[in-house]
N, C-alpha and C positions, 0 to 999 in steps of 0.2 A: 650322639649321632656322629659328630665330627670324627672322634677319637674311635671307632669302629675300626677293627682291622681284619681286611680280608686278604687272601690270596688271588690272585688275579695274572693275566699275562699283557704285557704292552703291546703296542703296535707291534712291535718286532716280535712277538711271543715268547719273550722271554717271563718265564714267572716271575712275580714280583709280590712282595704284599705291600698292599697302599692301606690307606686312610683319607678319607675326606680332606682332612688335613692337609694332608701334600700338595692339594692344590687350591689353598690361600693364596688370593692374588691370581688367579684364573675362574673365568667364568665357565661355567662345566654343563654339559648338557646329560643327565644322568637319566638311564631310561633301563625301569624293568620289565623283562619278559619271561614268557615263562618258561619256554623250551627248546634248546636249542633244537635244530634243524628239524624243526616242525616247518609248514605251510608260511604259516601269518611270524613267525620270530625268523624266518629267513629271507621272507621278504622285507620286513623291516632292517636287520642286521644290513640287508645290500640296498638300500635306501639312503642309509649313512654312510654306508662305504663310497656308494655313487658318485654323493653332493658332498664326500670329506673335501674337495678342495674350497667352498662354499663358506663349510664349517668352520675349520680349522682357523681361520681368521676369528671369528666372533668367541668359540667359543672350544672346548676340551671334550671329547665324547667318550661317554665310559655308559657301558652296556651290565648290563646286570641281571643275572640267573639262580635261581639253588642247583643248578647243574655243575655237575666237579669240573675243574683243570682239562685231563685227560678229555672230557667232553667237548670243553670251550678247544681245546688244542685239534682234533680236528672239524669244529665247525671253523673257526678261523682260518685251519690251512682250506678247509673244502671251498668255503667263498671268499678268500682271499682277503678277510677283515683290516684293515687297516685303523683301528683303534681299539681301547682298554676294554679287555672284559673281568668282571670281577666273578667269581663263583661266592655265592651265597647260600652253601650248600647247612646252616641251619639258620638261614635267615633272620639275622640280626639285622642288618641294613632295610629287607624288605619289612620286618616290623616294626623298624624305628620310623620308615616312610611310610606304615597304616597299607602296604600295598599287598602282604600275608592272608588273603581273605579265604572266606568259606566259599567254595563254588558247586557249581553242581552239572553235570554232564550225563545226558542218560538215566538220569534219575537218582544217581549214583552222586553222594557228598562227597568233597574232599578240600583240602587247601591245597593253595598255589599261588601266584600271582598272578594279581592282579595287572594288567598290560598299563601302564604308566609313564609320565614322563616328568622330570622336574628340570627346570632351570635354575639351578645354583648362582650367585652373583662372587664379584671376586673376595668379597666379605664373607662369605660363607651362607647367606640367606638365602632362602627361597625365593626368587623374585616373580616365577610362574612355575604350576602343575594343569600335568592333562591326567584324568585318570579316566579309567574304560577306555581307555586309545583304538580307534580305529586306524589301522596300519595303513590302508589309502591313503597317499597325502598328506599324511603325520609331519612327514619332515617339511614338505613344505609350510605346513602352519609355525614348526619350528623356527627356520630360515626367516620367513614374514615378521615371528615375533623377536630375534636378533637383530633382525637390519632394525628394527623401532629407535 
């Protein structure tokens, strides 16, 4: 999981490809969604971006999609993201965190992800997950459990 390497773009949108890795010795707040500038993955996205000055003290925020670059590049410029997004465009990182599930909409099967959040510690562990995230208030339960 560590050793995963995606493509992604930084706060400044410059591409980049990371790894888990890169941030040993940062606590990281890693949350997958499933579509960019959809309803619920946009209100979340500017959720984080709101309360980044909050953030950014306790902890590293990196967002996480199977939507391409070009995609994440203008959800980012459209809401003005101010942290990492990684494209997971064949979901290696969502199946390593079990978050690649079967869903169902209209009757109609399919995979996607599952809306989730992990807190990584600066050792690289898990130290909490939310999964089925409800995007109301998400970041505050996050905030809550950072300040602990």
């Amino acid at each position: 999981m560590q050793n995963i390497k995606l493509n992604g773009l930084d706060i400044n949108g410059e591409e980049k490809e990371y790894s888990l890795n890169n941030f040993i010795g940062k606590r990281i707040v890693l949350y997958f969604y499933p579509k960019d500038n959809t309803s619920g993955c946009t209100q979340e996205a500017c959720d984080f971006r709101d309360n980044m000055n909050r953030l950014t003290s306790k902890a590293t925020i990196i967002g996480v999609s199977p939507d391409s670059i070009k995609s994440h590049q203008k959800f980012k410029e459209k809401q003005d993201l101010n942290f990492i997004l990684l494209s997971d465009t064949e979901h290696k990182l969502a199946e390593a965190f079990e978050v690649w599930k079967e869903k169902s909409m209209y009757g109609r099967k399919y995979m996607g992800i599952e809306r989730s959040t992990f807190i990584i510690s600066a050792d690289g562990e898990i130290e909490k997950e939310w999964r089925k995230v409800k995007v109301k208030g998400h970041v505050d339960e996050i905030l809550k459990f950072l300040m602990q």
